[in-house]
C-alpha positions as CSV (number, residue, x, y, z in Angstrom):
1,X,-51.5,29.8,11.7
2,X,-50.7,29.9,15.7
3,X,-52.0,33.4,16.8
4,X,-49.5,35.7,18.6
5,X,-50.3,35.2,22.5
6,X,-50.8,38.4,24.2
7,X,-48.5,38.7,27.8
8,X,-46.8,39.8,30.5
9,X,-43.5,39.0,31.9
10,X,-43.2,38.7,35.7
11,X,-40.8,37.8,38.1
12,X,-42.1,34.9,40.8
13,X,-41.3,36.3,44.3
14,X,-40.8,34.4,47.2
15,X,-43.7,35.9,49.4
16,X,-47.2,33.7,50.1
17,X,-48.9,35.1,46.3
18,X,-45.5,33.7,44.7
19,X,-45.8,30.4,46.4
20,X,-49.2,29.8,44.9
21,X,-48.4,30.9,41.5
22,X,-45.3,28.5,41.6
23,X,-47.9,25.2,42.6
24,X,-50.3,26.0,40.8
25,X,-49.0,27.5,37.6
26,X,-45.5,26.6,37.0
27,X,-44.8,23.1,38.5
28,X,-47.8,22.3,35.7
29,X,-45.9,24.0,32.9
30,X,-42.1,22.5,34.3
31,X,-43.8,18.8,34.2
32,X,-45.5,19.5,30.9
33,X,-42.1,20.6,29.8
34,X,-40.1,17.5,31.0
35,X,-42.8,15.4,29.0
36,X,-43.1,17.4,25.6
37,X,-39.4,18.2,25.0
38,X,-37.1,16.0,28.0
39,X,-34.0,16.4,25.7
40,X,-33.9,20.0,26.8
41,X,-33.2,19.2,30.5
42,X,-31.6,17.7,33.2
43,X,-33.9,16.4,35.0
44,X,-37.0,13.8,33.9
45,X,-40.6,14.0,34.4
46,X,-40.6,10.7,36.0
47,X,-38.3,12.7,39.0
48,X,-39.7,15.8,39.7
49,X,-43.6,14.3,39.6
50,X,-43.1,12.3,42.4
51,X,-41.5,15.6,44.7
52,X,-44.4,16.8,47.1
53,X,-45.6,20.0,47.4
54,X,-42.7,21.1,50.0
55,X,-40.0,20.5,47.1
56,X,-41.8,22.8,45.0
57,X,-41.9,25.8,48.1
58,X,-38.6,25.4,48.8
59,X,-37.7,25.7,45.0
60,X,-39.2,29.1,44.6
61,X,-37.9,30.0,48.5
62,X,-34.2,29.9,47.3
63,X,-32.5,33.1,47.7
64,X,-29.9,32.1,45.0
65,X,-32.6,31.7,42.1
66,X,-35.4,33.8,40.6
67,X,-37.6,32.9,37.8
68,X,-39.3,35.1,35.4
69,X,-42.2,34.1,33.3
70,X,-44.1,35.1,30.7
71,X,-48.2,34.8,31.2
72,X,-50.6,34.2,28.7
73,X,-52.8,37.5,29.3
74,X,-56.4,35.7,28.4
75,X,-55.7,32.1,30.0
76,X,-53.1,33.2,32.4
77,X,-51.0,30.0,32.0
78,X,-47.3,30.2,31.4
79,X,-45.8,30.7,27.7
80,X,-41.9,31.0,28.9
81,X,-39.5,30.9,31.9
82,X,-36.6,31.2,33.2
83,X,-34.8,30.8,36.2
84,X,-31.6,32.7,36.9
85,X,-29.2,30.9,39.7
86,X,-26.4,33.2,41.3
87,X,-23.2,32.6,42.7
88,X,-22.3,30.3,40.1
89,X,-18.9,28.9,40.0
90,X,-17.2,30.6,36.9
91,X,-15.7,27.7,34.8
92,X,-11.8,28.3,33.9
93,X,-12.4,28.6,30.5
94,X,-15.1,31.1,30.7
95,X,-13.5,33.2,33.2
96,X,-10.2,33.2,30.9
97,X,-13.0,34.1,28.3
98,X,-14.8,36.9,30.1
99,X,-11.5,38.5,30.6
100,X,-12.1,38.3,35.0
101,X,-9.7,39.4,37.1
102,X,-8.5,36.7,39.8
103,X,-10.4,37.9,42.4
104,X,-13.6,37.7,40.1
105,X,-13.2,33.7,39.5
106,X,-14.6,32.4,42.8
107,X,-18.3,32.0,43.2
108,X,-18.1,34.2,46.5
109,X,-15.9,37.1,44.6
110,X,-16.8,40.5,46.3
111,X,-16.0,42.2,42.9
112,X,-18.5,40.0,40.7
113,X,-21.9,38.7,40.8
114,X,-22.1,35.4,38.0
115,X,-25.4,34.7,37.2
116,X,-26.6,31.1,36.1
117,X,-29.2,30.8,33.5
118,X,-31.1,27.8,33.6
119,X,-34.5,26.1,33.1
120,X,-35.2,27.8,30.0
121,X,-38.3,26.8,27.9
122,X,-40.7,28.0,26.0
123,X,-44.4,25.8,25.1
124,X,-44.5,24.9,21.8
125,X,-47.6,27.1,20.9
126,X,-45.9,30.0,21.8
127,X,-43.0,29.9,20.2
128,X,-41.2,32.1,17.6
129,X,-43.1,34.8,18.8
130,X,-40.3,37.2,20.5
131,X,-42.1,35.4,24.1
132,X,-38.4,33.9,25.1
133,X,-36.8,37.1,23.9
134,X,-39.1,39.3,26.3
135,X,-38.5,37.1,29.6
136,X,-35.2,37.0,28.9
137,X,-34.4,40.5,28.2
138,X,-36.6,41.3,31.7
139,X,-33.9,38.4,33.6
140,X,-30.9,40.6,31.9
141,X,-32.1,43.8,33.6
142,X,-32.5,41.9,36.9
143,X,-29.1,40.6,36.6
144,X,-27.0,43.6,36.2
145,X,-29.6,46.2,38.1
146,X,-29.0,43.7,40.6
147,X,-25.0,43.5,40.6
148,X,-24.7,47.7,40.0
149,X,-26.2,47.9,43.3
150,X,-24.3,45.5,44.8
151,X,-21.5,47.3,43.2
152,X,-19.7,44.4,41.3
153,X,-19.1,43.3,37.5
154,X,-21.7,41.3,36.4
155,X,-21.0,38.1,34.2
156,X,-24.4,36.0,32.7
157,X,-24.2,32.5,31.6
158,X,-26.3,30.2,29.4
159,X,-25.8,26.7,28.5
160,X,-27.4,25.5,25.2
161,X,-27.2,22.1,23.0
162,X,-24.4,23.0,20.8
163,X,-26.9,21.7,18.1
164,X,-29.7,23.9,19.0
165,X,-28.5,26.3,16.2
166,X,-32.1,28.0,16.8
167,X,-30.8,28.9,20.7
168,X,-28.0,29.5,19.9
169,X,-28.5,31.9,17.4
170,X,-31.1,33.7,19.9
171,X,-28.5,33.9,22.1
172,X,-26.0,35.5,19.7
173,X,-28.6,38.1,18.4
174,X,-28.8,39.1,22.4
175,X,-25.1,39.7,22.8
176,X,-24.3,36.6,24.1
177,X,-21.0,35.4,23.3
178,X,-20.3,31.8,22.4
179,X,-17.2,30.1,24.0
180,X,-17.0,27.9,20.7
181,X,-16.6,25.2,23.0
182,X,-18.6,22.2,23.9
183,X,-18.9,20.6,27.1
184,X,-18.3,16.7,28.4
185,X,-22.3,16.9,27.5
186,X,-22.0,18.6,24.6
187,X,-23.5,21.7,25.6
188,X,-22.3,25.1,24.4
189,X,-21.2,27.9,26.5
190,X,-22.1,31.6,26.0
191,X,-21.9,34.0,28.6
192,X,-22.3,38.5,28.6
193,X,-20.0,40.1,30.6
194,X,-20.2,43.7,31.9
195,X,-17.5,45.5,34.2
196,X,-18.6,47.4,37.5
197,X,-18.3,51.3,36.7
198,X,-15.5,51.6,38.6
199,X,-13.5,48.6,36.8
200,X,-14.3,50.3,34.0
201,X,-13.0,53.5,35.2
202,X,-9.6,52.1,36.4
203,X,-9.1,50.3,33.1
204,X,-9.6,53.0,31.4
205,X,-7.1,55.2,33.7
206,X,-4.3,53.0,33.2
């Protein structure tokens, strides 16, 4: 029996301590990734081993993405991640989906911030734990703290291998709706939408 991993779930900032947790902690635990379980990403280990150390910087320097991990409290090595990518082009079938108005459906919409998630994964060891749950839930609050301040509707992604019926069913559990639709790479698309307060208020109005 795998005992439960005691952690915390933090968010990698951009500043000089972020930097050094990215090289020294995550690019270890994204190449371990790409070796252990390469079906569950984009890119391959073979790729993203021979970047230098300036790939990595400029990777956790990008205002459009944030990652959150969770950290083994007693080893302090990474148990789960995420990284959440904004601006993201709203596909036409999810943006029929979410219900967006037509100014929400561009990537630079002034009424709607579309969040990205990718880059999820979760070491075997600490799995079926509630670990992805955790960092995930923190990346939701980001999300739409993050567009209520900006003022807009806030619409959240995720892509998943539409025979991952594990994922997917996280995904579900956290109000994530699925699309029922596969894409050209036979991914499945689920997405959780919620309207700006004063969208809300109008709809409601009318």
């Amino acid at each position: 029996m795998i005992s439960a991993i005691e952690y915390t779930v933090e968010q990698i900032k951009p500043d000089e301590a972020g930097v050094e947790f990215f090289l020294t902690k995550y690019k270890p635990f994204r190449l371990q990734a790409l070796q252990t379980d390469p079906q569950f990403f984009g890119s391959t280990y073979e790729k993203e081993v021979a970047k230098d150390d300036d790939f990595w910087r400029q990777r956790v320097s990008l205002p459009a993405s944030t990652t959150f991990v969770a950290v083994g409290k007693q080893n302090g090595l990474i148990a789960s991640s995420l990284t959440l990518i904004r601006g993201w082009q709203p596909s036409a079938l999810l943006a029929m989906a979410a219900g967006l108005a037509p100014e929400e459906r561009d990537k630079d919409s002034k009424t709607l911030l579309h969040w990205a998630v990718n880059g999820v994964y979760t070491a075997p060891d600490a799995r079926r734990q509630g670990i992805a749950k955790a960092v995930f839930e923190r990346a939701l609050d980001y999300a739409f703290a993050t567009a209520e301040a900006e003022g807009k509707s806030c619409l959240v992604s995720v892509l998943a291998r539409a025979d991952n019926e594990v994922a997917i069913g996280i995904y579900q559990r956290m109000g994530f709706i699925d699309l029922s639709y596969a894409t050209d790479n036979d991914n499945a698309e689920m997405y959780m939408f919620k309207a700006r307060e004063d969208a809300s208020a109008e709809t409601t109005s009318s």
